[in-house]
Backbone as CSV, one residue per row, in Angstrom:
resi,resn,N_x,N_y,N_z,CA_x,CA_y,CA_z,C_x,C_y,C_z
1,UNK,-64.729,-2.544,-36.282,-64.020,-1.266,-36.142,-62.571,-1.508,-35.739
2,UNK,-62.031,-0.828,-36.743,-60.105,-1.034,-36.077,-60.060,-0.383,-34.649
3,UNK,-59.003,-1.261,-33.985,-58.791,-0.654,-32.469,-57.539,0.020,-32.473
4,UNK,-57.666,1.044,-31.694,-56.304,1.932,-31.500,-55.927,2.273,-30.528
5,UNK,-55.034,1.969,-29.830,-54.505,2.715,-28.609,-53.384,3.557,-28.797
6,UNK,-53.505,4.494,-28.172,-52.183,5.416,-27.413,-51.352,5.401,-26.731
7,UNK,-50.375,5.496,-26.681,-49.464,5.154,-25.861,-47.840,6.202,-25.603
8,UNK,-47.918,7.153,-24.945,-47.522,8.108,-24.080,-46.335,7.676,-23.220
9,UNK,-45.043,7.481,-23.525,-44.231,7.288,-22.639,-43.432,8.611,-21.685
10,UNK,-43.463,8.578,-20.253,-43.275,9.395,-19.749,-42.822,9.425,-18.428
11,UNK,-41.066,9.043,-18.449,-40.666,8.742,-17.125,-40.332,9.869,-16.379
12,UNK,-40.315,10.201,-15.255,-39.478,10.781,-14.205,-38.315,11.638,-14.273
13,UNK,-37.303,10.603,-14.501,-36.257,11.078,-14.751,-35.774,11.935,-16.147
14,UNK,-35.266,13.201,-15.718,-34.756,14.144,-16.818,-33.771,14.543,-15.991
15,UNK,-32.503,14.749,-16.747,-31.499,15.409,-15.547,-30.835,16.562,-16.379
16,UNK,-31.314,16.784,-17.515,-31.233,18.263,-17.939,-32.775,19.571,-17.746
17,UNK,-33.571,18.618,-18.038,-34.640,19.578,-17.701,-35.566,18.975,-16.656
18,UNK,-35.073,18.631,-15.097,-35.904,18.428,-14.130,-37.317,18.324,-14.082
19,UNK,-38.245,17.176,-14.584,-39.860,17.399,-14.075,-40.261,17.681,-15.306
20,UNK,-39.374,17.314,-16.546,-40.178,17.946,-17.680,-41.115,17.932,-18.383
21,UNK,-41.771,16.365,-18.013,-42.639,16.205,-18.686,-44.053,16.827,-17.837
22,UNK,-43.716,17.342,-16.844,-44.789,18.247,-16.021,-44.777,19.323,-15.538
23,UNK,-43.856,19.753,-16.161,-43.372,21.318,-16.072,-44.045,22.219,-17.185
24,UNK,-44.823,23.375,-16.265,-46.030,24.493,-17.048,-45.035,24.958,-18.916
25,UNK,-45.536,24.583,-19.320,-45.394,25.097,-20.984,-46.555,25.923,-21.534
26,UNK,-46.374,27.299,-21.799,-47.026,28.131,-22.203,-48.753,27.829,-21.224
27,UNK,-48.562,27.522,-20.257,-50.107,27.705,-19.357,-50.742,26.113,-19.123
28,UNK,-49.717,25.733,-19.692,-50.196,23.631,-18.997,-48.838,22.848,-19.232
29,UNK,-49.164,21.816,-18.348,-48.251,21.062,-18.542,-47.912,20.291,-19.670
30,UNK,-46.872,20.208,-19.889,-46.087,19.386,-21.099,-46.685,18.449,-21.823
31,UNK,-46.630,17.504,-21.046,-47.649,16.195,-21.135,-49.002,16.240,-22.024
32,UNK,-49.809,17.570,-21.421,-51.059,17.765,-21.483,-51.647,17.799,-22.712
33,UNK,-50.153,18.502,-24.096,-50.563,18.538,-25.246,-50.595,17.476,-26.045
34,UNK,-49.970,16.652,-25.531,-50.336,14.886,-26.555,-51.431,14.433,-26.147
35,UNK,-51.931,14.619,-24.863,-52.981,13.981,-23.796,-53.949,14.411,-25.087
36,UNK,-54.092,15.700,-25.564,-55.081,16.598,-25.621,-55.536,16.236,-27.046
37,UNK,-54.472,16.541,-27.976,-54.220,15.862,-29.465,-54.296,14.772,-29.413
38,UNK,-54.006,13.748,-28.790,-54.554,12.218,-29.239,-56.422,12.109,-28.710
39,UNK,-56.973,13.026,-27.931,-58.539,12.743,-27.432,-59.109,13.590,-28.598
40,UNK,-58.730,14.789,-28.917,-59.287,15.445,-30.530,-58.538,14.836,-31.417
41,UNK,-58.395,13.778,-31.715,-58.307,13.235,-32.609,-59.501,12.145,-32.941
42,UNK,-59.981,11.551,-31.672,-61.104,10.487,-32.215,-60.482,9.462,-32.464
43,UNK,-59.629,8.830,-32.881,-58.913,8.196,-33.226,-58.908,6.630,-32.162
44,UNK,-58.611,6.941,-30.685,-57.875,6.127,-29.840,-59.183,5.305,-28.948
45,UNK,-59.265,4.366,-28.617,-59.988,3.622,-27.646,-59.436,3.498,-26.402
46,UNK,-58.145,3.641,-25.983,-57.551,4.445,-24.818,-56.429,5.068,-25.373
47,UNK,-56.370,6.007,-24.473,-54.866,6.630,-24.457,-54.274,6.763,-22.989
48,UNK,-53.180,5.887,-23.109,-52.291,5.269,-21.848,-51.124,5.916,-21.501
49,UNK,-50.860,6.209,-20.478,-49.108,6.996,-20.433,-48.182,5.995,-19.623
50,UNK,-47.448,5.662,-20.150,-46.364,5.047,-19.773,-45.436,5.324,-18.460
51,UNK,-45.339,5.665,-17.148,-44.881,6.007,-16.621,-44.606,5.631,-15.109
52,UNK,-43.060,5.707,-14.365,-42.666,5.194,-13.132,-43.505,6.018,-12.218
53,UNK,-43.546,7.763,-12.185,-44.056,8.213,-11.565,-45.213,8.775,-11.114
54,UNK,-45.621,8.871,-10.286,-47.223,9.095,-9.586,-47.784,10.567,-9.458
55,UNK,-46.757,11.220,-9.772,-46.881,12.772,-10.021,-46.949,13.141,-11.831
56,UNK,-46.749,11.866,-12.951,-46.839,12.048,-14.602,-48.062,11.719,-14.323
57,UNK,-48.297,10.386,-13.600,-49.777,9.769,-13.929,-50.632,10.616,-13.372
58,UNK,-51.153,11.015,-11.972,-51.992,11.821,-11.921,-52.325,13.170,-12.704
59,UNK,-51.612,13.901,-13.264,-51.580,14.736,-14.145,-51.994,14.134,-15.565
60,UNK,-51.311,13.093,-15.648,-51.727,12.321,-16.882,-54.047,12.253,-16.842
61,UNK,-54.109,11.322,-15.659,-55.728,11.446,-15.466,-56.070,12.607,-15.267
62,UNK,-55.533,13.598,-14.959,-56.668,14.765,-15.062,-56.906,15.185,-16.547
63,UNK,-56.007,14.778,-17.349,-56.274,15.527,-18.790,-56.770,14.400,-19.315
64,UNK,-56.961,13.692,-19.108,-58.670,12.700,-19.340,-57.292,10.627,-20.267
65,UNK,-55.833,10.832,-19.911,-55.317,9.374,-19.845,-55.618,8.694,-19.016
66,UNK,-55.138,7.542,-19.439,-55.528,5.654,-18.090,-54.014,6.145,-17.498
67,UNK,-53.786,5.304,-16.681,-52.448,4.679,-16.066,-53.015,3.427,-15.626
68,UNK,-53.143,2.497,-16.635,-53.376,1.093,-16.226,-52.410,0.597,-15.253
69,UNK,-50.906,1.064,-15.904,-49.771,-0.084,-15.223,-48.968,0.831,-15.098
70,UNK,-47.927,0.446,-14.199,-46.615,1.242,-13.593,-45.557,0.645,-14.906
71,UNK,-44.742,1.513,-14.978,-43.596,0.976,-15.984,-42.266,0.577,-14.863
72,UNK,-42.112,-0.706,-14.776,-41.076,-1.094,-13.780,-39.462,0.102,-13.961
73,UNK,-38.829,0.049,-12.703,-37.251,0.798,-12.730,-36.303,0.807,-14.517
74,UNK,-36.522,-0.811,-13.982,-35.349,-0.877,-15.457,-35.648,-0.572,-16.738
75,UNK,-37.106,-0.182,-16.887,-37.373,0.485,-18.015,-37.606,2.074,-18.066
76,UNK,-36.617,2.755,-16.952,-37.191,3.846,-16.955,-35.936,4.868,-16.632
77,UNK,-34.815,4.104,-17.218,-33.538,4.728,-17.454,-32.989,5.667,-18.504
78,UNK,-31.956,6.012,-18.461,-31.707,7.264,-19.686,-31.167,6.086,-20.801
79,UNK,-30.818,4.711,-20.439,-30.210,3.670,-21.355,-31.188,2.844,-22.206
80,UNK,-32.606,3.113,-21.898,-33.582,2.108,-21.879,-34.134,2.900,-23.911
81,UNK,-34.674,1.784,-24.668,-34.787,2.477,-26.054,-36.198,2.608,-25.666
82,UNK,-36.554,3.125,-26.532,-38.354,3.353,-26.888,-39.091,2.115,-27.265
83,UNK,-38.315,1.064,-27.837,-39.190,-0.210,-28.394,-39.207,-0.611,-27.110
84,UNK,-38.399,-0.959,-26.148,-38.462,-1.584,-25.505,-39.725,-1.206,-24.534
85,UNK,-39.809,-0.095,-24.197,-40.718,0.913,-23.579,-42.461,0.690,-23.885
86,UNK,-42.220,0.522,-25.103,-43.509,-0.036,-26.049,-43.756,-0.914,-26.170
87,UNK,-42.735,-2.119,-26.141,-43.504,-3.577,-26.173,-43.579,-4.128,-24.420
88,UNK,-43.214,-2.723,-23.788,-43.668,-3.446,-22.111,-45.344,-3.024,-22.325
89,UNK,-45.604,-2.004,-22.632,-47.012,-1.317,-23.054,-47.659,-2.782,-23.508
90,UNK,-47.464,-2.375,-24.679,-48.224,-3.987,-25.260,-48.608,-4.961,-24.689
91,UNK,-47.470,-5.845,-23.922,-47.533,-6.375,-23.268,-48.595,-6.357,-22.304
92,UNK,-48.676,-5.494,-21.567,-49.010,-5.288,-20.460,-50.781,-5.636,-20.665
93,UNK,-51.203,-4.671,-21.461,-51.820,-4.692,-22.507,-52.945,-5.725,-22.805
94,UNK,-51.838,-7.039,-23.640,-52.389,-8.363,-24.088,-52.783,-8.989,-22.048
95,UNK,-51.640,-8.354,-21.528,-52.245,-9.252,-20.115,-53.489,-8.838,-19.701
96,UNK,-54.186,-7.836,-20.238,-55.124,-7.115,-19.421,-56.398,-7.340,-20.621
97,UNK,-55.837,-8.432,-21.585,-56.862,-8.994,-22.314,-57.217,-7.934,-23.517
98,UNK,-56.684,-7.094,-23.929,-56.577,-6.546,-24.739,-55.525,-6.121,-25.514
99,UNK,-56.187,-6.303,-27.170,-54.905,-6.205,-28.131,-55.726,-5.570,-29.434
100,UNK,-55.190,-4.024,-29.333,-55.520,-3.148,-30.426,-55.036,-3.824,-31.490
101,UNK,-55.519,-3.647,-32.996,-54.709,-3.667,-34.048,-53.868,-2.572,-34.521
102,UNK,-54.004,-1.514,-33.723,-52.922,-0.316,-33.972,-52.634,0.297,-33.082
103,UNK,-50.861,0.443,-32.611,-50.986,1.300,-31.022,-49.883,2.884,-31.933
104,UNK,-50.381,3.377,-31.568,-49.448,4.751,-31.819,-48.702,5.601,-30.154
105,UNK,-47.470,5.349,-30.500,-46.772,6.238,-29.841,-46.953,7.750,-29.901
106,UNK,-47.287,8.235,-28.707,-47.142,9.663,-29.262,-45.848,10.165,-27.556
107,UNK,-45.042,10.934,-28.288,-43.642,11.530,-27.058,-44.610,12.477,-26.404
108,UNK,-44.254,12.866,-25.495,-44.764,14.028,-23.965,-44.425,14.985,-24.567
109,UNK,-43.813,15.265,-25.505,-42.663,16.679,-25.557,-43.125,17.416,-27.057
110,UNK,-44.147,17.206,-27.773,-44.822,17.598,-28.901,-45.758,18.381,-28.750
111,UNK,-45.808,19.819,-28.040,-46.532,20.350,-27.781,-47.141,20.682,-29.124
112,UNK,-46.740,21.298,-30.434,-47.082,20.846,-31.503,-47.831,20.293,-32.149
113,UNK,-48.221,18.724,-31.689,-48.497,18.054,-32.632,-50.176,18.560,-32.897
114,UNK,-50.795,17.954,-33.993,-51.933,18.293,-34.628,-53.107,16.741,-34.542
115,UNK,-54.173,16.566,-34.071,-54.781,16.087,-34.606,-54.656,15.216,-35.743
116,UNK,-55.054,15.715,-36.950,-54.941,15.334,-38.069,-53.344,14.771,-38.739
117,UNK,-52.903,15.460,-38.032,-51.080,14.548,-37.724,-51.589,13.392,-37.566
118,UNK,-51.897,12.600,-36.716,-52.265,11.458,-36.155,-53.214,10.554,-37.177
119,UNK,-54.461,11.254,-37.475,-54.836,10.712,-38.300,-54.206,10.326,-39.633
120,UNK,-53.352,11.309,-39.996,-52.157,10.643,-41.955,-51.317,9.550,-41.659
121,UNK,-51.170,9.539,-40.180,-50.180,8.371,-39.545,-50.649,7.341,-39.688
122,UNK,-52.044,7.159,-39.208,-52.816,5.769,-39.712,-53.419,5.804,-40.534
123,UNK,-54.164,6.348,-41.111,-54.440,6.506,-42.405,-53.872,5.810,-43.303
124,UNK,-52.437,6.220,-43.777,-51.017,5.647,-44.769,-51.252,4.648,-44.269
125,UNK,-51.001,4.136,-43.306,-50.549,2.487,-43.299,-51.877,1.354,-43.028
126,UNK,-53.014,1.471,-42.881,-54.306,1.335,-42.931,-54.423,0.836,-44.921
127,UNK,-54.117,1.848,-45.448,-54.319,1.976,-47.148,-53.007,1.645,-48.061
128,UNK,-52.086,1.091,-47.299,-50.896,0.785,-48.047,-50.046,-0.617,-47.240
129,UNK,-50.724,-1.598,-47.654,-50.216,-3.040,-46.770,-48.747,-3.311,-46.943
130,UNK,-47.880,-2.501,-47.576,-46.087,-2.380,-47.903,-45.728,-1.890,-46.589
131,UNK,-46.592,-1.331,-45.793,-45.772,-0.587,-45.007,-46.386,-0.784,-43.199
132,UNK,-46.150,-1.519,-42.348,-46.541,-1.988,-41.112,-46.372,-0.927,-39.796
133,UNK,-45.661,0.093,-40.102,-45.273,1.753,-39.239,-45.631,2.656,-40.128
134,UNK,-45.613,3.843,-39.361,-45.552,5.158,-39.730,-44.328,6.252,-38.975
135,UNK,-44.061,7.021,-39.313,-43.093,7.737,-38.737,-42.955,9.461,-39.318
136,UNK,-43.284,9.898,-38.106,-43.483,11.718,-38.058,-42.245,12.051,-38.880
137,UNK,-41.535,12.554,-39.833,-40.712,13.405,-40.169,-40.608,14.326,-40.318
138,UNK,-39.589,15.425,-40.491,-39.231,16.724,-40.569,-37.625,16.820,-41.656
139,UNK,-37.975,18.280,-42.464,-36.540,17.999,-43.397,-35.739,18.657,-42.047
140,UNK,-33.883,18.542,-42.482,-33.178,19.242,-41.946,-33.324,20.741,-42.663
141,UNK,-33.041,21.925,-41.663,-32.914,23.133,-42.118,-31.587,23.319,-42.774
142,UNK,-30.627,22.578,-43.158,-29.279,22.406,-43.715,-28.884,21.474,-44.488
143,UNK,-28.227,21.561,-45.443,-28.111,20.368,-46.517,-27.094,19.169,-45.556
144,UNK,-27.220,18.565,-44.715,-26.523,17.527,-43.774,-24.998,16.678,-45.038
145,UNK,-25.552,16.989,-46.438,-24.097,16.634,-46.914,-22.816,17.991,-46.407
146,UNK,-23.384,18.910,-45.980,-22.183,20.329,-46.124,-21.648,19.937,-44.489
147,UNK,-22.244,19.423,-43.962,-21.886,19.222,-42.006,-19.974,19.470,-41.753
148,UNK,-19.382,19.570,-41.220,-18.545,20.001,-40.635,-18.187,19.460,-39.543
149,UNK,-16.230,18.544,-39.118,-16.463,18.015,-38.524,-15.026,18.878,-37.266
150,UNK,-14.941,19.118,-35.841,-14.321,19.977,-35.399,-13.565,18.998,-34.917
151,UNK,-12.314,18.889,-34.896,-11.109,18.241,-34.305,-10.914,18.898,-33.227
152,UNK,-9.883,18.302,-32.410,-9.212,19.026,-31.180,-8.855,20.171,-31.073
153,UNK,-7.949,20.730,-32.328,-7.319,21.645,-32.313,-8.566,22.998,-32.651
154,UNK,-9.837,22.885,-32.901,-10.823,23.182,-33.499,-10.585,23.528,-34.559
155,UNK,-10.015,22.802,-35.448,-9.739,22.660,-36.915,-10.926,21.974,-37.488
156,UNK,-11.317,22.610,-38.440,-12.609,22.311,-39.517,-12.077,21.576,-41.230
157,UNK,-13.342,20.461,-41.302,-13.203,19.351,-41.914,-14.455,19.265,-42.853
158,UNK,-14.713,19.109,-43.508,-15.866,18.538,-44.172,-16.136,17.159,-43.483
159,UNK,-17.114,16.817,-43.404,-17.234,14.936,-43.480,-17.596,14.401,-45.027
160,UNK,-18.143,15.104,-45.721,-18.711,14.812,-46.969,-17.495,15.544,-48.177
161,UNK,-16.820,15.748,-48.400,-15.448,16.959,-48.591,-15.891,16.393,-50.626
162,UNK,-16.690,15.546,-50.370,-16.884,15.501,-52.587,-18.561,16.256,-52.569
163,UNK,-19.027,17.209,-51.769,-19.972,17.513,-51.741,-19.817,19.230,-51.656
164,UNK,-18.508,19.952,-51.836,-18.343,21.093,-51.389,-18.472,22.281,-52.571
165,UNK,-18.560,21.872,-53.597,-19.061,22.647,-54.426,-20.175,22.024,-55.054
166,UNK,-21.086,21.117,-54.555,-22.109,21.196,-54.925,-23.127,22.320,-54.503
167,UNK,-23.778,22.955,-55.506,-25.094,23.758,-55.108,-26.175,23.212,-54.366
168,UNK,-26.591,23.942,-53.313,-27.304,23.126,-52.229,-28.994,22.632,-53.180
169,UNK,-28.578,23.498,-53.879,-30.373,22.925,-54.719,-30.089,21.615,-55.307
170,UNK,-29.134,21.262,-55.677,-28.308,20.227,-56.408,-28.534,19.081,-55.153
171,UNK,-28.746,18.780,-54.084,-28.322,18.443,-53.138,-29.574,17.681,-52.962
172,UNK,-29.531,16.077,-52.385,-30.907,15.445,-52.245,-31.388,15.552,-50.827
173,UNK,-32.586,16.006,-50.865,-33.445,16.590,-49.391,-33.321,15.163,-48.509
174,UNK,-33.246,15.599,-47.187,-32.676,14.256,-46.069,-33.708,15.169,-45.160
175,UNK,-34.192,14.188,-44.426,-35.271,13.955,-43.297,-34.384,13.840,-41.687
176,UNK,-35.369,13.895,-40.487,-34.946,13.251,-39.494,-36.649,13.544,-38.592
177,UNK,-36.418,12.371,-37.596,-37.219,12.020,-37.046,-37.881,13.533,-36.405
178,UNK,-39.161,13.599,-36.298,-39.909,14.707,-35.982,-39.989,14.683,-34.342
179,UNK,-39.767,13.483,-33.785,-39.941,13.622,-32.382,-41.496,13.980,-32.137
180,UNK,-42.611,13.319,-32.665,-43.820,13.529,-32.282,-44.648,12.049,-32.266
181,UNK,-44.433,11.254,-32.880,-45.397,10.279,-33.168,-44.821,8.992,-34.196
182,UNK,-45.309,7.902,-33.683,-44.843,6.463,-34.716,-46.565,5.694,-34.314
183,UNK,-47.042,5.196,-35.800,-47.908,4.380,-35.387,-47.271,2.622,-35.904
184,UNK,-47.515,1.513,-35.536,-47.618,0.364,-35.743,-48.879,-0.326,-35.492
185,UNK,-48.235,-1.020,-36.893,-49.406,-2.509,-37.038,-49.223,-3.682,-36.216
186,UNK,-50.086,-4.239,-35.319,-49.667,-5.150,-34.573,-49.341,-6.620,-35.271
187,UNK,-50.270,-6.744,-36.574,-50.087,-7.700,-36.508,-48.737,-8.278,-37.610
188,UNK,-48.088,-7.504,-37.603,-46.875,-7.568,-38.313,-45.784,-6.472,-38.050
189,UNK,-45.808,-6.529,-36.619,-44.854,-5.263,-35.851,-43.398,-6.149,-35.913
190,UNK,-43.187,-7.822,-36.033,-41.590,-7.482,-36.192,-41.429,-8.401,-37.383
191,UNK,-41.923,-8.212,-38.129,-42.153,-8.381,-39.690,-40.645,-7.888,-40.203
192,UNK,-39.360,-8.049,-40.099,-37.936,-7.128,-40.776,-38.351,-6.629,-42.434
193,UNK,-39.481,-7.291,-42.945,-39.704,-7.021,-43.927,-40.376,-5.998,-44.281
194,UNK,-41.336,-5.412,-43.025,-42.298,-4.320,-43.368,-41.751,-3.011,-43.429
195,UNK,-42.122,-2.472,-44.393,-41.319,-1.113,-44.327,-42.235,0.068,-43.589
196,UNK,-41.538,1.287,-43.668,-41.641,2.189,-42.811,-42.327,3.723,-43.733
197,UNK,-43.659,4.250,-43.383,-44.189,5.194,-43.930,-43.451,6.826,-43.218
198,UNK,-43.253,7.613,-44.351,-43.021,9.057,-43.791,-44.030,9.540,-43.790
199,UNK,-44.271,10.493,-42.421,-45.471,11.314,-42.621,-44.840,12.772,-42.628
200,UNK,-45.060,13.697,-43.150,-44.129,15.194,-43.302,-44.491,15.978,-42.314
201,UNK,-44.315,16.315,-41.292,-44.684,18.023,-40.447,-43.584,18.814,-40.885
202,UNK,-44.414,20.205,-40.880,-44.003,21.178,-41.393,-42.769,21.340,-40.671
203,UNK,-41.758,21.850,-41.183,-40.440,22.541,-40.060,-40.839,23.059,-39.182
204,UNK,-41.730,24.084,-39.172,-42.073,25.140,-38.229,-42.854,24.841,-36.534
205,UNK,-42.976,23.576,-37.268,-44.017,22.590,-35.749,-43.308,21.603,-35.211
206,UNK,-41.597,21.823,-35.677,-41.059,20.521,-34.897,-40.085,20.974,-34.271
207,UNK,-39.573,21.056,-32.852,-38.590,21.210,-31.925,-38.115,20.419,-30.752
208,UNK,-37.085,20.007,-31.003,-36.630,18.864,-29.585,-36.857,19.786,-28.152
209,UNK,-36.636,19.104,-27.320,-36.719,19.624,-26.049,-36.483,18.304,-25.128
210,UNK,-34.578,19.014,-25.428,-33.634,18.335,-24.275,-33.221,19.146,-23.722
211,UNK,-33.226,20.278,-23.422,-32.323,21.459,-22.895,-32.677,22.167,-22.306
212,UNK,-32.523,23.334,-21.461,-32.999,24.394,-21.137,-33.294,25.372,-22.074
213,UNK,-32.323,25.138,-23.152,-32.314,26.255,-24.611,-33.216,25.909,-25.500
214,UNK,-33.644,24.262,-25.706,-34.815,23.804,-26.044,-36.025,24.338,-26.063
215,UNK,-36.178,24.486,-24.687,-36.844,24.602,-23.800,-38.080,25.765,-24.271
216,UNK,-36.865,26.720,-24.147,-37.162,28.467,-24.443,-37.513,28.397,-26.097
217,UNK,-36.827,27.725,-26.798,-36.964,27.910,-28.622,-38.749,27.236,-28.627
218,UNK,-38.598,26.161,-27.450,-39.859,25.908,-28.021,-40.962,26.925,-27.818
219,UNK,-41.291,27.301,-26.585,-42.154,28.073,-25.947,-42.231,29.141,-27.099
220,UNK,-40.927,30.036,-27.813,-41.414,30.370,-28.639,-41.930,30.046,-30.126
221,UNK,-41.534,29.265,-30.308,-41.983,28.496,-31.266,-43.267,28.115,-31.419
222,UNK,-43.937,27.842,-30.332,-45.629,27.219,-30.059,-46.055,28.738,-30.177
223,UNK,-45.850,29.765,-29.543,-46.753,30.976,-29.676,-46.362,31.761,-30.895
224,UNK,-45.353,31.536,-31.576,-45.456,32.344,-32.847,-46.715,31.414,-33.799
225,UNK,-46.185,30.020,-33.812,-47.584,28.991,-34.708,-48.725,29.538,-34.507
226,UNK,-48.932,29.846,-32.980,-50.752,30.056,-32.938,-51.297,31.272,-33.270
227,UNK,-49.529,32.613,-33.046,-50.157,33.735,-33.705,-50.195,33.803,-35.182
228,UNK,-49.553,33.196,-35.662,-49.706,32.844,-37.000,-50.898,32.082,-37.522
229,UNK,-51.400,31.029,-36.851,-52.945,30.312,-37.105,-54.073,31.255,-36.942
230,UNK,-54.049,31.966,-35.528,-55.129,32.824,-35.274,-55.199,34.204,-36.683
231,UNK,-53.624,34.746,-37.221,-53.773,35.594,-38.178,-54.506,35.599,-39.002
232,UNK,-54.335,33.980,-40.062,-54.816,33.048,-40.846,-56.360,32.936,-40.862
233,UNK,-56.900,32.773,-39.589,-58.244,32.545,-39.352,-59.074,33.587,-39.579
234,UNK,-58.568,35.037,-39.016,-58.938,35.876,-39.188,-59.023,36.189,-40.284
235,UNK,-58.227,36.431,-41.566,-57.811,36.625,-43.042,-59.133,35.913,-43.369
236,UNK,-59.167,34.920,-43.199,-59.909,33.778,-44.145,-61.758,34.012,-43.734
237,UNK,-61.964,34.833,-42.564,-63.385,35.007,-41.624,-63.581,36.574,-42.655
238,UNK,-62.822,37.252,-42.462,-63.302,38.721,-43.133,-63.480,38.808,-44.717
């Protein structure tokens, strides 16, 4: 049986949105919805959260994560990347005598995400040996060739300025990271050669949350989805 772990990074420090990764979102904490989506998924043989503090992790175990290991200071800065974050995981990991053949990242901040998200993530790269990751995407809501660039004077620029009478249908669709989920293959995780799988979420299920304004778009954002799912359900029952 392939092994899979989870892996939940989730420090302390936020200095725009204080406590965020444990701060109540629509009736639970933040955290709680990756906790929740990676255990209905079936998928994971643990799911681990990454974290300095003792107030993520206990919250983390009540919604049924490990906190095997503390994530030391210096990895738990606003400077620190995500690989790095992940191969302390790993690490930690192989010391504790265990080594999944697949660990998937999933962010704190995806209240969103789906189950079956998780599963197309490994899935794809399980059935397609070209490709050693997976990676959540989302299109932009804007053709990113039309972007606009503001000078000092707040004088407006094109950045793309041979793209301005193109028709946006004319225009080739561009992606960006969904902010929910990356899975890797261990045994060819720094392979420069392995390439990288897209997995698509819908626009409507993907929202950052760095902000206070974040914050609020998301909250509504999660309860329009579910009144919209619950509509759906209903339609489809009568």
């Amino acid at each position: 049986m392939t092994g899979c772990v989870a892996i939940i990074p989730a420090r302390a420090g936020s200095k725009r949105i204080p406590g965020k990764n444990t701060r109540d979102f629509c009736g639970q904490p933040l955290i709680s919805y990756s906790i929740v989506a990676a255990k209905n998924s079936g998928l994971f043989d643990q799911i681990i959260v990454s974290t300095d503090c003792e107030k993520v992790a206990a919250v983390a175990r009540r919604y049924g994560a490990e906190t095997p290991f503390v994530r030391p200071a210096k990895l738990a800065d606003d400077h620190c990347g995500i690989g790095e974050v992940i191969d302390h995981a790993i690490d930690a990991l192989i010391g504790l005598d265990q080594k999944p053949d697949y660990v998937c990242c999933i962010f704190a901040t995806a209240p969103l995400l789906r189950p079956d998200d998780l599963e197309r993530g490994l899935r794809e790269i399980e059935c397609d040996t070209r490709f050693s990751s997976s990676l959540a995407v989302t299109t932009f809501d804007f053709p990113v060739q039309r972007a606009l660039r503001v000078d000092q004077s707040m004088g407006l620029s094109m950045i793309s300025p041979e793209y301005q009478m193109t028709r946006s249908q004319d225009l080739e669709e561009t992606y960006h990271d969904a902010g929910q989920f990356f899975w890797i293959r261990l045994s060819n995780r720094h392979d420069p050669n392995a390439g990288q799988k897209a997995i698509l979420i819908e626009r409507m299920r993907v929202q950052d949350i760095d902000t206070p304004e974040d914050w609020d778009m998301a909250e509504c954002q999660f309860r329009a989805v579910h009144m919209y799912e619950a509509s759906q359900e209903r339609e489809s029952s009568s």
